[in-house]
N, C-alpha and C positions, 0 to 999 in steps of 0.2 A: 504493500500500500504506500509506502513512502517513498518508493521508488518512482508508482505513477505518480505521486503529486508534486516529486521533485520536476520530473517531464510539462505537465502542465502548469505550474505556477510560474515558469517564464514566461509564457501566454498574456495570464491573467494578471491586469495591477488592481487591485481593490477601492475602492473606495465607499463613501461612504454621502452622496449630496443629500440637501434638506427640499423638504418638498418645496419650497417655493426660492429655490437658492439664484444666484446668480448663473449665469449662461458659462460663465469660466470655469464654475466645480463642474463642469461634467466633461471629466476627461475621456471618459467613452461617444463624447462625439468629436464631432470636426469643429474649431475655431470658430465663435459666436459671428466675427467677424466675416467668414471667410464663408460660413451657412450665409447671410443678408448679401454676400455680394451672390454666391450661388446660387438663388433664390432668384435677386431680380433680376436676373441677367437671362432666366431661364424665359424661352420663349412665349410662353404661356402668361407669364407676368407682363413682360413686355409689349404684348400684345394688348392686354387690360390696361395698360399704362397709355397705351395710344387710345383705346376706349371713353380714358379722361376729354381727351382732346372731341373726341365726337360728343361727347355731353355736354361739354364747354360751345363748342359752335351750334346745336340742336337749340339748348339755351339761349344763343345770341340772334338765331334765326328766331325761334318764339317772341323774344321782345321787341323785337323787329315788324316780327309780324308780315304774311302774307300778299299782303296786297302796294301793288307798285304804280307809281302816275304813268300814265297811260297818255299819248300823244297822237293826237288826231289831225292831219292833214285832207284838204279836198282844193282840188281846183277844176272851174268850168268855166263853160263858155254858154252865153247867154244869146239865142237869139232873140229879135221881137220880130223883126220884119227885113229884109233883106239887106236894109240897108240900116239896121241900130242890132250891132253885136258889140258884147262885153263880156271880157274878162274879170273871172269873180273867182274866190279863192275863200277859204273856210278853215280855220285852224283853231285846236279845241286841248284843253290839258284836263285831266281827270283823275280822280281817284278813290278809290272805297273807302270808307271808315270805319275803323273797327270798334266797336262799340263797348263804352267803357270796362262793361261785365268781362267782355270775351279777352281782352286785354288784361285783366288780372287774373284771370285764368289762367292764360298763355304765359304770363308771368309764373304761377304755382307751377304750371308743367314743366319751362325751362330749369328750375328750380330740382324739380323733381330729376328729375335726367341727370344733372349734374351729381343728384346724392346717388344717383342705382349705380351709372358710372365708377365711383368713387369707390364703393359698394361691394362691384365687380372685381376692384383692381385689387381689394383685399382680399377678399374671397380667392383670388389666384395667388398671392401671396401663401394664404394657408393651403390652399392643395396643393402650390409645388412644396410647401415644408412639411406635409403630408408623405407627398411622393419621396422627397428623400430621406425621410426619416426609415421610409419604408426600405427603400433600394439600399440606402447603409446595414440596416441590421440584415438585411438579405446580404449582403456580402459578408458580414462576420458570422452569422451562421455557416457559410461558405469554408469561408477560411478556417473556423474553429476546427468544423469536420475534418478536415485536412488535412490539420494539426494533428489533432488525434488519430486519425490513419497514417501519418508518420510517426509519431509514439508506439503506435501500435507496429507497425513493421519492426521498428528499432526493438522491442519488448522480443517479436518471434524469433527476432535474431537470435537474441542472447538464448533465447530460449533453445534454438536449434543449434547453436554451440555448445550447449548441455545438454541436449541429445548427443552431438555426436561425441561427445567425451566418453559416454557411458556407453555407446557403441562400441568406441575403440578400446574400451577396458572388458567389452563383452558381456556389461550388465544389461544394456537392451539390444534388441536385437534390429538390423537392419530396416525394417518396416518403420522403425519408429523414426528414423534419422529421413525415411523418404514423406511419411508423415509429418514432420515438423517444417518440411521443405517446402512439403505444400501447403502449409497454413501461413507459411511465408508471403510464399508467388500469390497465393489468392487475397493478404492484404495488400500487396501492389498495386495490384490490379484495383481495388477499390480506393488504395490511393490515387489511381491517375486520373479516377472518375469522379474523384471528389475534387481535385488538382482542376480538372475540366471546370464541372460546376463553380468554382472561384474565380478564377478568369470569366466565364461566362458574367457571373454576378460582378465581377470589376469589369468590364466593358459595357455591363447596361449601365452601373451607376456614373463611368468614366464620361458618356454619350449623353445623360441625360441633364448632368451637373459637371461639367469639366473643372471648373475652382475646385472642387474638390478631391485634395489628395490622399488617399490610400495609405495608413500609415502600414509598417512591416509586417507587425503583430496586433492580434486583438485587445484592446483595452476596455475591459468590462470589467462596471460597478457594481457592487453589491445588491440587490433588490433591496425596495425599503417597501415598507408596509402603509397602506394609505391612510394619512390622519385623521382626514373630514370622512366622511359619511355622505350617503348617497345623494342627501338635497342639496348639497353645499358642490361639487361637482354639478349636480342637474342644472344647479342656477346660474354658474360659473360658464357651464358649457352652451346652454341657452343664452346667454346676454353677452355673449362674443361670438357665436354663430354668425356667419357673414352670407350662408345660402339662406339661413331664414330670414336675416336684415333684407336680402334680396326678393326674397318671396314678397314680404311688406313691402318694398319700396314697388314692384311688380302692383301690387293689391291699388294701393295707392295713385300711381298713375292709373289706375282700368279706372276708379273712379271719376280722375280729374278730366281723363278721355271723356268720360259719359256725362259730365257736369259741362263740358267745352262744345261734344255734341250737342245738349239739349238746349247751349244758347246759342247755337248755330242754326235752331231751328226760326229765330228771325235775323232775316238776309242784315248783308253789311251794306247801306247805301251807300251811293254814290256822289260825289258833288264836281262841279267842273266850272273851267270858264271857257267861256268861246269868243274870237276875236275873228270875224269876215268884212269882206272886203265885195261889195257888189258895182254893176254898173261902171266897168274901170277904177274902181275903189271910189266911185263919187260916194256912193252910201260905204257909211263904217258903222258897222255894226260891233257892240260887246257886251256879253249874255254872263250868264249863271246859271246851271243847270243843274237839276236835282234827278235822281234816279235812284227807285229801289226793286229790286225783283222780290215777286209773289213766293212764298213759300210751297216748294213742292211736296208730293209724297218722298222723293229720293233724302231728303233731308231729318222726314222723321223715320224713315228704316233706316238710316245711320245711327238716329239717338239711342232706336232699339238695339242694332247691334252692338254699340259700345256699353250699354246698360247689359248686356249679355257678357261681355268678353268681360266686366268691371265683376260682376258674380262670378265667371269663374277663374280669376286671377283670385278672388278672395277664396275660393275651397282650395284653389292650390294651394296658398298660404296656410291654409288650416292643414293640409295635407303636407307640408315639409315641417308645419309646429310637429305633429304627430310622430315623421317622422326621425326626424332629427332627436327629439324627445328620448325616443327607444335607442337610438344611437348611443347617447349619451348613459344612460341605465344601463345598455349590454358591453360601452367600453368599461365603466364602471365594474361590472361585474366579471368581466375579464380581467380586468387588473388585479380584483380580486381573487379569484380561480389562479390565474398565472402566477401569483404570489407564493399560494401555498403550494401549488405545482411544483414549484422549483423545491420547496423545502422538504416534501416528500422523495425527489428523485434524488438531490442532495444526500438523502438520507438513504437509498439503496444504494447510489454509487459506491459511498465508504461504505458499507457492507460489504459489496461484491467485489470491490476493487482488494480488499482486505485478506475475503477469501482466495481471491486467483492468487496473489503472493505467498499465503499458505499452502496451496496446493503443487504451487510451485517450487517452494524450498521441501516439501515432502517428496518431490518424484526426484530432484537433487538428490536424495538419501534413499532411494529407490524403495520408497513408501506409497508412492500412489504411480499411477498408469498414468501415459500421456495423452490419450485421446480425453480424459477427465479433467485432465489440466488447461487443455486446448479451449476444452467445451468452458471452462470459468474463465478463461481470457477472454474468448467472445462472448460471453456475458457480461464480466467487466468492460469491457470497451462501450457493449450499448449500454449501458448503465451508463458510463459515464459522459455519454455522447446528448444521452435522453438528459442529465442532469446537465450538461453546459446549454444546451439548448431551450431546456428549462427555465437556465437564469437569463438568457438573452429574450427567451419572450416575457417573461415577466419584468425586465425593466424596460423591453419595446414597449408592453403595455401599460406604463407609469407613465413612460414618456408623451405616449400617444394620447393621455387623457390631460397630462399639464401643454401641450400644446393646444390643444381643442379649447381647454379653458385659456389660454392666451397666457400660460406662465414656463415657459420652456424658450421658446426663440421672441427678439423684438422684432417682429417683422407684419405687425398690423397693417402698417400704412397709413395710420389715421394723421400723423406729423405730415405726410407728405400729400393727403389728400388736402386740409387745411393749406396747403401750400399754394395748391393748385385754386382754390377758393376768392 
């Protein structure tokens, strides 16, 4: 047993962070620093970041408002009688008026675009630190296995140099030395496919997050056990939620839509002046004209459709509350399960890690048989493969619920949306 843990505790550096610690105790990730540049740099963010700017001009177009002067030209020719013709000319400037209601509407809407916008660009901030949270512990579960299938080759070594000692002193007999040879070759071989899968997992997280570099060996901290209790999380993970702030700010436009419709249903008049010129410009004519269009049916099956689209942007809102809700109670309750997870396989591993090294100095003294000692090495191994993985998802899942609640990386966006404001 002390042999394995002499092998593995090169691996592993321990520590020990506080639930709500600074970004620098957690030596089992990448640089708090070097996560926010990886993060916004990733294309998904950046893209949301351009999204600001469509909020911002969607906004300046709403206060603006739709309607543009309009410039009317005509010229003719007048006859009366063969011999009294004149040139007449007709020139007109115009434009709708938007009526005071509709213009502080269109004012709430630009408003609104601007917060979903903003909204959005957090919301990608947390799913790429999502995504790499993920893609990293995917890689050091990678890598640990690996580890340990090197430990494990090295272990059948020794082990098949103690066979063949007792071969060549004629305490066991040749089967056993071709026996230990192949429990050798066959952990190779699942070293080079664990070997594979590490690389594999360091070129999707290399690809997906390039800032981020790969340290040698794994650095994983100790699990800690979670303080608060389940409504202190639920409330933490709900009022930083950035797809339900989306879903509301979603609910909220369908209604400002449907409130913009229904004062759409009386037209925007018109007003204008006109300056002609009749008679070779002997008559000068300058006018004032007023124009408003009749209200059609096209106008109140709009109000209806957006009084439609405004109810079901609000149950989809009720449908990501719900959602999101359960999210938050089944991360919760993973981090919990994943907690004691680890301290139960913890707890087989030194047992069984314990036994293989008994079993092994008894067949040294030619006490036990070696297909028995074989059979508790690869029992030890996944024992202690089931117990490293163990501890790697249980502090993934610590991690994954103080990020949700917005206390693991600073990468809200809310500084840089006020920015943009």
């Amino acid at each position: 047993m002390k042999q394995i843990i002499g092998l593995i505790l090169p691996v592993f550096v321990l520590a020990t962070p506080a639930l709500a610690a600074e970004p620098s105790s957690y030596p089992d990730l990448p640089p708090a620093a070097v996560v926010e540049a990886a993060i916004k740099n990733s294309p998904e963010v950046l893209a949301a970041q351009s999204g600001i700017k469509v909020g911002e001009a969607i906004n300046r177009r709403l206060q603006a408002g739709e309607h543009e002067v309009n410039l009317r030209m005509m010229g003719q020719r007048r006859s009366i009688n063969p011999s009294e013709r004149y040139r007449e000319w007709d020139v007109g400037l115009e434009r709708a008026i938007r009526l005071p209601g509709k213009a502080t509407l269109d004012g709430k809407l630009g408003e609104a675009e601007i917060m979903r916008s903003q909204t959005m660009y957090g919301d990608a901030l947390h799913e790429s630190g999502r995504s790499l949270l993920k893609s990293w512990f995917t890689w050091n579960r990678e890598r640990v296995q690996a580890q340990q299938w090197s430990d494990q080759v090295d272990l059948l070594k020794q082990q098949a140099q103690i066979v063949a000692k007792r071969v060549r002193a004629g305490d066991a007999p040749r089967l056993e030395s071709d026996l230990a040879e192949a429990a050798v070759a066959q952990a190779q071989s699942m070293l080079h496919q664990a070997r594979l899968r590490e690389q594999v997992a360091a070129n999707d997280l290399g690809q997906r997050f390039p800032d981020i570099a790969l340290p040698t060996a794994v650095v994983l901290s100790t699990p800690q056990p979670l303080q608060q209790g389940l409504d202190y999380w639920k409330e933490e993970i709900l009022k930083h939620n950035h797809e339900l702030s989306v879903a509301r700010n979603d609910s909220s436009l369908g209604r400002l839509h449907s409130e913009r419709s229904s004062a759409d249903k009386i037209p925007d008049p018109s007003i204008g002046l006109r300056f002609a010129g009749e008679r070779d410009s002997a008559e000068r004519i300058v006018g004032l004209q007023f124009s408003i269009p009749f209200s059609g049916g096209a106008r109140s099956a709009r109000a209806d459709e957006n009084l439609a689209l405004a109810e079901m942007a609000a149950q989809r809102e009720a449908a990501v509350l719900r959602r999101v809700t359960a999210e938050a109670i089944n991360s919760f309750a993973a981090a919990q399960a994943a907690y004691g997870g680890w301290q139960s396989a913890r707890s087989a591993a030194d047992k069984m890690g314990g036994n293989a090294e008994l079993m092994s100095r008894a067949y040294a003294l030619g006490e036990m048989g070696l297909p028995e000692v074989l059979t508790a090495r690869r029992q030890a191994l996944e024992s202690t493969l089931s117990s490293a993985i163990a501890q790697l998802d249980a502090v993934e899942a610590r991690y994954r619920l103080l990020l949700d609640a917005h206390q693991l990386w600073d990468i809200d966006g809310e500084d840089e949306n006020h920015a943009h404001q």
